[in-house]
C-alpha positions, 0 to 999 in steps of 0.5 A, a space after each residue: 744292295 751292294 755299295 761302290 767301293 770308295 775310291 781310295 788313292 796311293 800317294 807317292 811322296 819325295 818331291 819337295 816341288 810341284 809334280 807338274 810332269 809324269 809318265 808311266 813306262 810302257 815296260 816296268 810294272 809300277 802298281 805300288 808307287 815305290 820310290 826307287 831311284 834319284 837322278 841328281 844333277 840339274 841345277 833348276 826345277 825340272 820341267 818335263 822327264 821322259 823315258 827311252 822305249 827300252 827304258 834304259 835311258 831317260 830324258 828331262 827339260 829344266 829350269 837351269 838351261 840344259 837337257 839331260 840324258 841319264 842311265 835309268 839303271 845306274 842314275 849316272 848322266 850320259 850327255 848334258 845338252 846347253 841352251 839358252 834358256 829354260 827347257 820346257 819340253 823333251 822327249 826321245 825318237 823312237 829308237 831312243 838315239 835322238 831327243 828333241 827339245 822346246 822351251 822359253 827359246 820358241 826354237 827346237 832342236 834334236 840332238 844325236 845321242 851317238 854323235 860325240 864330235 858334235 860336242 853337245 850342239 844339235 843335228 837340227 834346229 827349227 824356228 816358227 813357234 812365236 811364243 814359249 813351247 811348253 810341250 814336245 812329242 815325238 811320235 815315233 810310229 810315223 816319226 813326226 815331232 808334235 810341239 806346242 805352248 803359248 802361240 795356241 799351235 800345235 805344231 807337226 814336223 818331218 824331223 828328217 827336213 825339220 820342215 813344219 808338215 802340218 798344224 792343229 789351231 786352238 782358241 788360247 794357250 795350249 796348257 798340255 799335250 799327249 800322244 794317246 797310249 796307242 798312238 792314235 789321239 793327241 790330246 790337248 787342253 787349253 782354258 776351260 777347253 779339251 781336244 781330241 785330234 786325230 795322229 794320223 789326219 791331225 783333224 778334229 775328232 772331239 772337242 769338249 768344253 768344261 767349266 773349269 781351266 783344264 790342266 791336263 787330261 789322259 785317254 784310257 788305252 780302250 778310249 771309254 773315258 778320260 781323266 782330267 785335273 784342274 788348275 784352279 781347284 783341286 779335284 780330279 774328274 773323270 769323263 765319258 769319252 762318247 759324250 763327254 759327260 762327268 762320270 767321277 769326280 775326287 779329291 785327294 790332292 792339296 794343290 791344284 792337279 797339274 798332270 794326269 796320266 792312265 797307264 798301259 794297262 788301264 787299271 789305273 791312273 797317276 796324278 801329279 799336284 801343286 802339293 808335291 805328290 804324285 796319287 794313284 788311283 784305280 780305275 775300277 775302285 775296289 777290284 784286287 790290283 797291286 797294293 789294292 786287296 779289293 773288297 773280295 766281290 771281284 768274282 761275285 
């Protein structure tokens, strides 16, 4: 009797912080967890980083009180947006000429990449969140901004009017927030707590309950199962999406597990940790994929 294969992760080292923020690009092929580029010039922990559709440009939130735009090609900084206090959460439109930002200011604001003459000050602004915002999405295929944090609301907003259109009511903190792979959850966590609601309807669909404080989760693009990591332990466990069952559970990280992310093609998943690596791991252990040689029973 064949055994299963053992689950064995590529650690991606260089941060000398927590990894507390990740994404996958939806166009460059990252199996092998290289390190290929830096952007150097924040002057405070970076707390969210995101990249253009295109990937020609990326956006991170930080700790030192600005937004900034970078060329992914070049590493060069191409616009540096002022607060007023730290930057939490970022993220690009659609057509990656605008971005929208949420921190510790409980206000957002969308900035236009083109628009010179504004001097670094935004388009648009919008009050209503009554605590720190953690979390900002724009949902480009129905061009609606998703925010979210301590006041246990997800929020939805036109960013044409920057009128609040819709909102999804939660029991606690709201500790993450993703717009699934293709566009049709949005995924939440709050306590021991993780929901799956629908992005055109913004109603319930799922809602399933853990014994432990949920950090992070990700749906697979095929919506089968979900990864999620932990803020109190250092495991990370992957769940039937139906029924919510356990199905696996590692360890690799020496921190807790901050965020999770499946990749366009599903074939494998990244995790980001309290110990400052980033992990890959398979989703199916032992099948030929990228650094993984596979265990030569792919064809069997």
């Amino acid at each position: 009797m064949a055994s299963t294969p053992r689950a064995i992760p590529l650690t991606c080292s260089g941060h000398t912080r927590p990894v507390v923020d990740l994404q996958f690009s939806r166009v460059i092929d990252g199996q092998t967890g290289d390190w290929i580029g830096t952007f150097i010039g924040h002057k405070g922990a970076v707390w969210s980083a995101r990249m253009s559709t295109d990937v020609t440009k990326a956006v991170t939130a930080s700790a030192d009180f600005t937004a900034k735009v970078w060329d992914t090609y070049t590493g060069d900084i191409l616009a540096s947006f002022p607060h007023q206090h730290i930057v939490r959460g970022c993220d690009f439109s659609g057509d990656g000429s605008r971005i929208v930002t949420g921190g510790m200011e409980k206000k957002l604001r969308i900035f236009d990449l083109n628009r010179d003459d504004l001097a670094g000050q935004p388009i648009l602004s919008a009050d209503g969140h009554t605590s720190v915002i953690r979390n900002v999405v724009w949902d480009g295929a129905r061009n609606m901004i998703l925010s979210s944090g301590d006041d246990m609301e997800i929020r939805v907003w036109d960013p044409r009017s920057f009128n609040q259109v819709h909102s999804c009511k939660m029991d606690g903190p709201i500790a993450s927030m993703e717009l699934s792979a293709d566009g049709q959850y949005i995924t939440s966590t709050t306590g021991k707590s993780v929901y799956f609601w629908d992005a055109q309807t913004y109603t319930l669909r799922k809602h399933i309950k853990t014994e432990y404080d949920v950090s992070a989760v990700s749906l697979h693009p095929n919506h089968t199962r979900f990864v999620a990591g932990g803020s109190s332990d250092l495991w990370v466990r992957i769940y039937d999406f139906e029924s919510g069952r356990e199905l696996e559970v590692y360890k690799g990280h020496h921190g807790p597990v901050h965020t999770v992310s499946y990749s366009p093609d599903g074939e494998l998943y990244a995790t980001g940790s309290e110990d400052g690596t980033i992990r890959l791991w398979q989703t199916t252990p032992g099948k030929r994929y990228g650094l993984w040689q596979g265990d030569g029973n792919e064809d069997a």
